[in-house]
N, C-alpha and C positions, 0 to 999 in steps of 0.2 A: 558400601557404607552408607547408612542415611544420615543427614544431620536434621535435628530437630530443627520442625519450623517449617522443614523444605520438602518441596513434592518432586520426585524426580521422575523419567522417565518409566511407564509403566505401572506407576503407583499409582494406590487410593489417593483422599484427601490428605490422611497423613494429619499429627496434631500439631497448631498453631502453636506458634512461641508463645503468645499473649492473646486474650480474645483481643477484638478490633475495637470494641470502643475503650478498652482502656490503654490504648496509647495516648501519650500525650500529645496532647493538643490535636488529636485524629479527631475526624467528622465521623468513624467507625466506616466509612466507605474503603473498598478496598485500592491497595496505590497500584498504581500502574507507569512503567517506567517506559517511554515510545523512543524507539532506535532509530537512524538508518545511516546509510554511508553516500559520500556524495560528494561528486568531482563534478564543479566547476557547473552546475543545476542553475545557475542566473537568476534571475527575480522571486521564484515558484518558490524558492527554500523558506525566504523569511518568510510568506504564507505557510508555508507547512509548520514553521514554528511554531509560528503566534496562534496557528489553530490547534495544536496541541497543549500547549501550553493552558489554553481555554479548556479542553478536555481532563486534562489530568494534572497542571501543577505548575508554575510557572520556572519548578526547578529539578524536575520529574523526565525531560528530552532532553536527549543526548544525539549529537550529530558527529558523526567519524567524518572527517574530514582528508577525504584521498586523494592527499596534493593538488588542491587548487589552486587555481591561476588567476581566477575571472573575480576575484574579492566577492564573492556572494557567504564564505564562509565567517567573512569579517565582522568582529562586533554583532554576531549572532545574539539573543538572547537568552541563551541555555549555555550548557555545557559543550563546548566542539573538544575534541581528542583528535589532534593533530598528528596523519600517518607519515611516513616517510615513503617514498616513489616504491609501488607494490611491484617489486623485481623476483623475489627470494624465490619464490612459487608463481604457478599458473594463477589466473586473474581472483577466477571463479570459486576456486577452492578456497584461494586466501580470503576473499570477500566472504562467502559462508563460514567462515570458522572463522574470524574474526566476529562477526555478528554472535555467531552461535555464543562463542567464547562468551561474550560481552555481557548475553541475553544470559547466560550460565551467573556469571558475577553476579549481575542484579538481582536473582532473584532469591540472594540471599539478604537482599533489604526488600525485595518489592515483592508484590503477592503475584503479579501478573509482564508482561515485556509485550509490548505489541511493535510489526517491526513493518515497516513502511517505508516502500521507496520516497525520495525528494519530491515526487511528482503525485504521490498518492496521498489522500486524504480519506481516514475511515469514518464514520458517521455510524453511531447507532438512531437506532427509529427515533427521531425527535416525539412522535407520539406515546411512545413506551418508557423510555430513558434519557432524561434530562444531560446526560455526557455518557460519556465511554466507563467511568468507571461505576456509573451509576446501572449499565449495562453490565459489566463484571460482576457487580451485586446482584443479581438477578441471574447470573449463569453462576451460583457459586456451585462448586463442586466439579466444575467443568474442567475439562484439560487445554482443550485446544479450542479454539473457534474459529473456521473460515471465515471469509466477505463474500460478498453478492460482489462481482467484480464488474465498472461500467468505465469502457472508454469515452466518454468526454467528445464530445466533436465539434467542432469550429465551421458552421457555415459559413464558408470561404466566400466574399463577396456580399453576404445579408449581414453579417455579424461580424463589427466593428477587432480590430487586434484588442486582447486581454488587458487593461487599466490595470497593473501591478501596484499605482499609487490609490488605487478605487479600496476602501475594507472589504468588501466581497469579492470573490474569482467566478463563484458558483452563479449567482445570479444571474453575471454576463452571461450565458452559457443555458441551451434549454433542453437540449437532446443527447442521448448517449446509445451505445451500445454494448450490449449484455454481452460478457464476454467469458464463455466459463473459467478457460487457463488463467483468468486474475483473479478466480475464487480461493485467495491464497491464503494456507494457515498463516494470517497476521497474529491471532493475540494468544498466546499460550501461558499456564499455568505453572506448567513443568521442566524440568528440563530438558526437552531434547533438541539437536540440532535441526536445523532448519537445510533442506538442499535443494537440488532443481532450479537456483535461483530464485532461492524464496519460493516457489510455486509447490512445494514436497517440505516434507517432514516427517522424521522415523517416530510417529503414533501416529494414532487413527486421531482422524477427524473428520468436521461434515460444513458447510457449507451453512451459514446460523441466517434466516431469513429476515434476524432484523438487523442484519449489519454491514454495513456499507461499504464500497470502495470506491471513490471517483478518482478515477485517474486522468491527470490533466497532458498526457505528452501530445493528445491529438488536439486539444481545443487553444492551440496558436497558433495558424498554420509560419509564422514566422520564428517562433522559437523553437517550435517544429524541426524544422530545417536548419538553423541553427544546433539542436540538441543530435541530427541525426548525422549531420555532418563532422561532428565532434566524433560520434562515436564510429562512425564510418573512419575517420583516419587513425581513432585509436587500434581498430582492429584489423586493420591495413597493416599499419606504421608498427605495433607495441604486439602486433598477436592478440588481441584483448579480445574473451567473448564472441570469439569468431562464427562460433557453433547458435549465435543468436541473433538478431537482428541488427545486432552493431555492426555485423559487415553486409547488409543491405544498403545500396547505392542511397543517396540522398537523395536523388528526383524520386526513383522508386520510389519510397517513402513517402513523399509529398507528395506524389499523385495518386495513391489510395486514401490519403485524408480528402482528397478532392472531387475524388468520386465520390466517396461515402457521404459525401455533403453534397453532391449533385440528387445521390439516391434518399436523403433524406426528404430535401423537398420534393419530390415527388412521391414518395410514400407519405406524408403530409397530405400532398392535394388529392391523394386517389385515397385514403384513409383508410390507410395501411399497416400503421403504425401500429408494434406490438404492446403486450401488456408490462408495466416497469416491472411486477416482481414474478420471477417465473415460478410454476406449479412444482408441487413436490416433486412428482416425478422426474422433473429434468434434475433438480437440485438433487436428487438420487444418484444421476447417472455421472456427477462431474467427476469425483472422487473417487480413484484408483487404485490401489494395493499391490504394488510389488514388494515380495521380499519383506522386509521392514520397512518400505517405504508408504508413507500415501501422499501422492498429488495429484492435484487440479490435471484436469487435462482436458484437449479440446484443440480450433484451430490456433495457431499463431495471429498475432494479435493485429496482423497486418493482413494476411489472410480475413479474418472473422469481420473485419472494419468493412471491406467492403460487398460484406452479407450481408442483406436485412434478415430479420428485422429491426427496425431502429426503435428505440422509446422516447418518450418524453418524460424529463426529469420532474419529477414532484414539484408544486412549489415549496411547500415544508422543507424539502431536503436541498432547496436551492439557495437557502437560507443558511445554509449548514455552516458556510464559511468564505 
């Protein structure tokens, strides 16, 4: 069945309830509704708010809140949807179809759902697109849109622990790592589930060169270790996400942040360092097509950290939030 208004999986654009500037009180920009879910994220979250909130609407983010403990979900300033302890089902499956489900509802109010972990922040090219939805204008007609995916690094010892009371995170912070498997269908049009852990999605998509992802779980190395250790006994203790990084030991973890920041400064001083956006071609080869499926793919994100090569972040884009 179709309903008017709504683009579903496989479909064209499909016709508008109403054109866009005659909503009321619309700017005719198109809305965009930002998701994600998140246990016990500590300081990173209220930046992820306030930075979408700046992108798309100060009543437009919504945060699923999967029983936390550490008050970071408290007095949020959006929407939180309060879950109950996720037992019924496997971790993975409930967390994607919940999202899925979620990103399904809204897009019977909102034209587009972009869906970002607690620790990720997407940025379109501040040179092209003034916010994210001003980005959405500019791709209309689109279904799906990857991100350029960039781990974040914390040179351990040069660069001071992350100021969570500072307005920027970005700024503290000058180097990342290109990382394909976070080139993740974030912002979708349609509706289709999202799998893989966010990293896959049943349509095709591609990898969009003016759209960002900073991911911050590597640029603390103290929250670091704190966030790995969390998830290390969730999936010890609880079964959770076994099959990913969450049952990766916590020194592990911290000591490829530590190399990757030993190797950066020194791809620095021998001038080394790669180029921030990568050429077509690679952006060709990330995206994979099983089945109905496509996702990102590439090494693991603890693997790929301590590969070079490393970049250096724009300053335009360090600004970003």
């Amino acid at each position: 069945m179709r309903w008017p208004g709504r683009r579903e999986q496989g479909a064209g654009p499909g016709p508008a309830a109403a054109p866009a500037t005659a909503r009321p009180s619309g700017d005719g920009l198109p809305r965009i509704a930002v998701i994600t879910m998140s246990r016990d994220s500590g300081p990173v979250l209220r930046h992820w708010v306030e930075h979408y909130r700046r992108q798309v609407g100060p009543d437009d983010v919504f945060v699923i809140d999967d029983h936390s403990v550490d008050g970071s979900t408290d007095d949020l300033p959006c929407t939180v949807l309060r879950l109950p302890y996720l037992d019924k089902f496997p971790f993975e499956p409930s967390r994607m179809g919940i999202l899925s489900g979620l990103a399904s509802s809204l897009l019977f109010a909102y034209d587009a759902v972009l869906l970002a972990d607690a620790d990720e922040f997407v940025v379109a090219d501040p040179a092209k697109h003034e916010t994210l939805r001003h980005f959405a204008a500019a791709r209309a007609g689109n279904d799906v849109a990857g991100v350029l995916g960039y781990n974040v690094i914390h040179r351990v010892g040069i660069e001071p622990p992350l100021d969570f009371d500072a307005p920027s995170l970005l700024r503290q912070r000058a180097y990342a790592r290109f990382t394909p498997l976070m080139c993740k269908p974030a912002l979708k049009w349609v509706d289709a589930p999202w799998a893989h852990a966010s990293h896959g999605i049943r349509h095709p998509f591609a990898p969009d060169p003016e759209l960002f992802m900073f991911h911050l779980k590597f640029a603390d190395v103290g929250q670091l270790e704190l966030l790995a250790e969390h998830r290390h006994q969730a999936a010890v203790v609880e079964g959770r996400a076994v099959k990913s990084s969450w049952s990766r030991p916590t020194d592990e973890i911290v000591e490829a942040l530590r190399t990757a920041a030993a190797q950066v400064e020194q791809a620095e001083a021998d001038g080394e360092l790669g180029r921030f956006r990568p050429g077509p071609k690679k952006l060709a080869s990330i995206v994979q097509h099983e089945g109905g499926l496509w996702r990102a793919t590439g090494a693991g994100q603890h693997l790929a950290l301590v590969r070079p090569p490393y970049v250096r972040i724009p300053d335009e884009l360090r600004h970003a939030f």
